[in-house]
N, C-alpha and C positions, 0 to 999 in steps of 0.2 A: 504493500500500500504506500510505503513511504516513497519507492523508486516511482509507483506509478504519478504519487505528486511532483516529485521535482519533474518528471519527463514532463509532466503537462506544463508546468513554470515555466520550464523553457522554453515547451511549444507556442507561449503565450508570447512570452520573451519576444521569438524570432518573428510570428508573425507581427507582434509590434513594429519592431524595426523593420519587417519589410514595408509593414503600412505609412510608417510615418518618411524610411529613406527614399521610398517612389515620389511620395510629394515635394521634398526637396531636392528631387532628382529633376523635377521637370515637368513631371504628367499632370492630369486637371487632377484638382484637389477636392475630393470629398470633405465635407462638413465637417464626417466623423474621420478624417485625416486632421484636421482641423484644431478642432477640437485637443484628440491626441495630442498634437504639436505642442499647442497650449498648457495642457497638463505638465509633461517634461519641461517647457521652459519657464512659464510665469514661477517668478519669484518669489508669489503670496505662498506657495506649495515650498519652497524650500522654507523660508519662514516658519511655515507653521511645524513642520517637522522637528525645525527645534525646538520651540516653543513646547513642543509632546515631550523631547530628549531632557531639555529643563523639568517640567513638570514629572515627568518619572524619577526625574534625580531627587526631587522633592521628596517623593514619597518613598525614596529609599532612607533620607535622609533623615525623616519621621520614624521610620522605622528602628533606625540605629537608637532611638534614644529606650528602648524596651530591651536591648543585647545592656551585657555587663561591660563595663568601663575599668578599663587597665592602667593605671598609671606609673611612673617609675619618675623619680627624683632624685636625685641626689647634691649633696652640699660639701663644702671642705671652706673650712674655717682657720683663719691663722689668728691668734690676740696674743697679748703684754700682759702683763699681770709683775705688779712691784711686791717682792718677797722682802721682808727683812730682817735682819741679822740679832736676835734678838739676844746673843750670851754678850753682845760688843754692844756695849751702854754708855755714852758719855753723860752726866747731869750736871747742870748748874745751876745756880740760882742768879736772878736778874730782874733789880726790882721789885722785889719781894714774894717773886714766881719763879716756881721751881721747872727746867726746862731738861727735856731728856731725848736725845740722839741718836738713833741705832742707823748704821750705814745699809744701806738698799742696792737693790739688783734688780734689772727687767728680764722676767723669766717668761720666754716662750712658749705657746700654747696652742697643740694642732689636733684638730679635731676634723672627722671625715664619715658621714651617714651617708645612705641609699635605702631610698623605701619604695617598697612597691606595694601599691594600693588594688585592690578591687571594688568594686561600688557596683551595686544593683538593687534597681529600683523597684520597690517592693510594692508602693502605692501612691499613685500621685491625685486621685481622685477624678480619675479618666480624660486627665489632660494628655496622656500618651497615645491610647486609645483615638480620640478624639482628631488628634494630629494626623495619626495614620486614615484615617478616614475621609476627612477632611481633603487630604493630599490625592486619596485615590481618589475623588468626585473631580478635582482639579483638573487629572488625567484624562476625565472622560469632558471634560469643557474644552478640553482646546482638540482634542480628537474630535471633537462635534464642529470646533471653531475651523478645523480645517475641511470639514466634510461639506461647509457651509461655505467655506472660501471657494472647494470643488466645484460646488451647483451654480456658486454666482462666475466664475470663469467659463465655467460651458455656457449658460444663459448668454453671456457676454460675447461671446467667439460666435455662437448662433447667429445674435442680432447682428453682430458687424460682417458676417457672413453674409447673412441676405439683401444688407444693405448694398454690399458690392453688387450683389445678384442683379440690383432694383439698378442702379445705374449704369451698369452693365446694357442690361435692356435698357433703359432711357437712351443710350447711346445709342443703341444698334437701330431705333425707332428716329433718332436724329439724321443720323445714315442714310436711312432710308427717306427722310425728306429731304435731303440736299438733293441726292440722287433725283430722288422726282423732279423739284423746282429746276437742278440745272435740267432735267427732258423737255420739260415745260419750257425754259431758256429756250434752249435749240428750238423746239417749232413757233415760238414766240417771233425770234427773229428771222425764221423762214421765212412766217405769214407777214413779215412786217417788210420786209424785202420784194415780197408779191402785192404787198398793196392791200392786201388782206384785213388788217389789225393796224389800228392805231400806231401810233407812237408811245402815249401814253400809257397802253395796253401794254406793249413790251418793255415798259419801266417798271410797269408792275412788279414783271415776272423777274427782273432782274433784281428788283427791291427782294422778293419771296428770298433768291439765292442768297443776298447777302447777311440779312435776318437770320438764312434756317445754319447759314456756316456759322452764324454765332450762337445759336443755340448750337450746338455741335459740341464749339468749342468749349463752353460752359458747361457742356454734359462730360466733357472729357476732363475737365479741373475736377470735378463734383466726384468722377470714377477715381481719380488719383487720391483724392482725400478720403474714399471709403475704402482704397486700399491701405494707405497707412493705416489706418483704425486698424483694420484685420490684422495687418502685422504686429500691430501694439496688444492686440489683446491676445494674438498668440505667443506674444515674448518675445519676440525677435525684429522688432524693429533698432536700429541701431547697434546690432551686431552682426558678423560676419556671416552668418546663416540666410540660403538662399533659400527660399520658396517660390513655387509654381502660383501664381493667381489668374491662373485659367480655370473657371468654378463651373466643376461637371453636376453637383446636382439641383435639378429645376425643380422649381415649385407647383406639389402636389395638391387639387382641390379633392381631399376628403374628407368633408365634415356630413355630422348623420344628429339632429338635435337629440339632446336628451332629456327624458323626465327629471322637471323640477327635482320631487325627492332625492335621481341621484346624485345632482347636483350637492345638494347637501349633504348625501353620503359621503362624496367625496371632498367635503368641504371639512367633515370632521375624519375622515383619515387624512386628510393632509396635515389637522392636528397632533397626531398621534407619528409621523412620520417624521418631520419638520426637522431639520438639526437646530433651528432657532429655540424652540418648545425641549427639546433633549438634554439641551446646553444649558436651557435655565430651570431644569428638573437637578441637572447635578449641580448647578449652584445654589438650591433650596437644599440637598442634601450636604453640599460643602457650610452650607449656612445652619443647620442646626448642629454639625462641628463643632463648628465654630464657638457655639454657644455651651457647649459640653467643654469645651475648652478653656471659654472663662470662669464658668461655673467652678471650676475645677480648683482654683484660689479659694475658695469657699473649705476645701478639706483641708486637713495635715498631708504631707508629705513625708512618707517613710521610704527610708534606705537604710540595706545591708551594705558596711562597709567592713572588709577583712585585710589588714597589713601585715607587714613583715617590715623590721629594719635592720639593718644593718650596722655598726658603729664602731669607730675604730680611732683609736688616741695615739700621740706621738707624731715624727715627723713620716714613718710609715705607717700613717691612720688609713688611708685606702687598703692598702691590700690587709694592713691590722684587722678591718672591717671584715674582713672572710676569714679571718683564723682566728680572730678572738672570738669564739661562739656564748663566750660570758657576759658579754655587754649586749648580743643582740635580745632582738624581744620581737615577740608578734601581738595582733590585738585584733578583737571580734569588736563592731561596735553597731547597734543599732542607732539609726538617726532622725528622729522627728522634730520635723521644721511648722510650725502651725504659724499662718499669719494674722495676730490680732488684731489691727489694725494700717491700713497703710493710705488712709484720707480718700478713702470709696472710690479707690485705682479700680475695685474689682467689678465693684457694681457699675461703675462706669462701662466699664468692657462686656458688661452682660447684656445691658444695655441697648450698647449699638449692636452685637451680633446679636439680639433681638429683632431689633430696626432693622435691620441688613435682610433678615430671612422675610420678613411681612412685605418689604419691598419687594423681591423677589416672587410671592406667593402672589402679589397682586402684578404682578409683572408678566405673569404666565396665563394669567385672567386677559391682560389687556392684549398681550400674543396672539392668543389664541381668536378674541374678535377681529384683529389685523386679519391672521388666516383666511380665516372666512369668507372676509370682503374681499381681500387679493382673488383668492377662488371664484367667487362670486362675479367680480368686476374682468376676471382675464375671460372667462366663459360668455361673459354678454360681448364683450368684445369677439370676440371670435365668432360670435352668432353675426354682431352686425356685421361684419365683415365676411361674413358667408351671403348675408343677402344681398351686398352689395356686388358681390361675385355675378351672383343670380341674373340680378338687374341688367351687368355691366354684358352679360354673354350674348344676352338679349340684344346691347345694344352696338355691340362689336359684330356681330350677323349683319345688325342692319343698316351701319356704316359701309362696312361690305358692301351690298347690295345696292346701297345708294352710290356709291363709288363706280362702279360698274356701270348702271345706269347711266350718270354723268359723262363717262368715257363716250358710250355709245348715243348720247345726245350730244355731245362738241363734234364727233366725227360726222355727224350728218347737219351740223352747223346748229343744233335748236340753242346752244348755250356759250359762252363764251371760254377761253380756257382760263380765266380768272373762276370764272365759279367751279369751275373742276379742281379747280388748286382749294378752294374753299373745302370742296368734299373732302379733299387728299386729309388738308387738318383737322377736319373731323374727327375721319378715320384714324390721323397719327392721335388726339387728345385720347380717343376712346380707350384706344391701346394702353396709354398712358396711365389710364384709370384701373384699366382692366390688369394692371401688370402692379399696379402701384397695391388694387386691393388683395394679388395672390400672395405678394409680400408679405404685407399686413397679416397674410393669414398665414402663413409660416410663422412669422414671428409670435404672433396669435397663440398658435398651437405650442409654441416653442414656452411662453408665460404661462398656461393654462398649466403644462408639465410641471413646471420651477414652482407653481404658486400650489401646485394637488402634492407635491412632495416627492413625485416620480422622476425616472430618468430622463434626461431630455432625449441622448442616445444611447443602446445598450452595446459600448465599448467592449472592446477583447481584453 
């Protein structure tokens, strides 16, 4: 079982890297290449990976204070001390006081201990406890912070996705009116040559050409700035890394309305999914910690502490210290620390990790009606922009058709070709509409996912 996991890791592995080195190989770039890209490079994912490495160091480091604590010290002291001569006595008197002399000497004095201590904590009144718990909810906040950093970079890399999509086509629809206007050009100046058409007629047509090459050109500033976005929100804007932004996939109209109820079905599992809602469940559990934690100044503090020392006199007191086993000694000590008063430090602390967790409890309350609405508001959205699809299909046919028509009435002279160029923009606005609201609905579909708590795509 274990071989059959790594084979698949790696399977996963490699088809990564083929998915993601095709894209910056050159080929049109899927979404979910995209995407991908995004993941490995945006920097909010290295961040938050530390941010988990920190917060595990944490709760190691909570941990440590429940193990027994080792210490070892040691000292070595040199002092004076005046000895003196007390058989060699001179006395006199002076004054009518009697005064007495004895000659002195500064006698050296060396002294050299090592102690090594054990200490464990016997009861702190669940501020140990408390720590380690506390620290492990921490854990599970920024591993939510990062799963949430996840959904908002795909959301993000989707929308600047289709936005290229959207100017993309606005381009190719621009194209396509130069192209016309200069056709139009050419028989403008034909029939103006023949005597045909105005003067004024064939300024028209030349006005249309210059107009539609400036919208063109505008649509083509408009593509180069939804290209940067792309590349920003996949990471790699401003580094050496190339990508393909040739964008192979088009946008799909499938939407099918749903019953109210499961709207709201899915409006309280989005609840329950959320890593917003996840992350402030283990902050309410880091917060009643918390509160167990200051509580915890409330009891005594008992420790077992057990020594050993070692001690050793003269100018060879170190090593005296291991062979005079007459001076050492060991010691068993129980320790209770109770804090009587310390100017309502504690109560203060209980306090705010009181305040801290109510904040939080109502903070999950007001989360969870966000949800809701977000759910609520991405799904109408999506509706109106499905009927305006509907509308728009309807009226992209009969642009069509009315185009068509216009063609075969200028060639038998009933219309001018000023008002054929009129249909042509029609047909180009309609396009416009009709491309602008499939957009809308990708993106649409893309918030309704982000906002129910679901994938946007199911990556390898």
């Amino acid at each position: 079982m274990f071989v059959r996991g790594i084979s698949l890791i790696i399977f996963q592995n490699i088809f990564i890297l083929i998915l993601t080195s095709s894209a910056y190989a050159g080929s049109p770039l899927t979404l979910s290449e995209a995407i991908q890209i995004a993941l490995q490079n945006r920097l909010e994912i290295g961040i938050s990976d530390q941010n988990i490495l920190k917060s595990k160091a944490g709760l190691i480091e909570a941990k440590s204070e429940a193990y027994p604590r080792l210490d070892i010290t040691g000292n070595s002291r040199y002092t004076k001390t005046i000895e003196k001569f007390e058989p060699i006595q001179v006395s006199f008197d002076f004054i009518g006081m009697r005064y007495t002399i004895s000659p002195t000497k500064d006698v050296p004095e060396y002294q050299s201990d090592v102690s090594l201590q054990v200490t464990q904590r016997l009861f702190t009144g669940g501020r140990i406890s408390g720590k380690i718990e506390g620290s492990k909810e921490r854990v599970g906040q920024v591993e939510e912070m990062k799963e949430l950093n996840r959904r908002d970079i795909m959301l993000s890399v989707t929308n600047a996705y289709w936005e290229l999509k959207r100017t993309e086509k606005m381009a190719e629809i621009e194209k396509d009116r130069v192209r016309y206007s200069e056709t139009i050009l050419d028989v403008a100046n034909g029939r103006y040559e023949k005597g045909a058409i105005s003067g004024l007629e064939r300024e028209k047509a030349e006005v249309d050409v210059i107009n539609n090459r400036g919208d063109l050109l505008q649509a083509e500033t408009t593509r180069r700035i939804a290209e940067d976005r792309l590349l920003k929100e996949m990471g790699i804007i401003g580094t050496d890394k190339e990508v393909s932004l040739i964008l192979k996939d088009e946008p799909v109209y499938d939407f099918s309305r749903h019953d109210e109820r499961i709207i709201e079905g899915a409006a309280e599992q989005a609840v329950q999914s959320r890593p917003e809602i996840k992350q402030i469940k283990s902050r309410i559990m880091a917060d009643e910690a918390d509160v167990k934690v200051a509580r915890a100044n409330y009891y005594p503090q008992m420790d077992l502490i057990g020594e050993y020392n070692w001690i050793g006199w003269g100018k060879d007191s170190l090593e005296g210290a291991w062979r005079d086993m007459d001076s050492n000694y060991w010691a068993v000590l129980l320790k209770i620390n109770f804090n009587l008063f310390e100017g309502f430090a504690t109560k203060s602390r209980v306090n705010q990790a009181n305040a801290e967790l109510t904040a939080h409890r109502l903070e999950i309350e007001r989360q969870r009606q966000l949800i809701i609405t977000e759910v609520r508001r991405a799904y109408n959205n999506m509706v109106g922009t499905a009927e305006r699809i509907n509308t728009l299909q309807r009226n992209l046919s009969l642009s069509e058709k009315n185009l068509e028509a216009a063609k075969k009435q200028f060639e038998l002279g009933v219309i001018t070709i000023n008002q054929v160029a009129e249909y042509n923009i029609s047909l180009a606005d309609t396009k416009k509409r009709y491309i602008n609201a499939l957009i809308d609905f990708e993106i649409a579909k893309g918030e309704l996912k982000w906002a129910s708590g679901e994938e946007l795509l199911r990556l390898p």
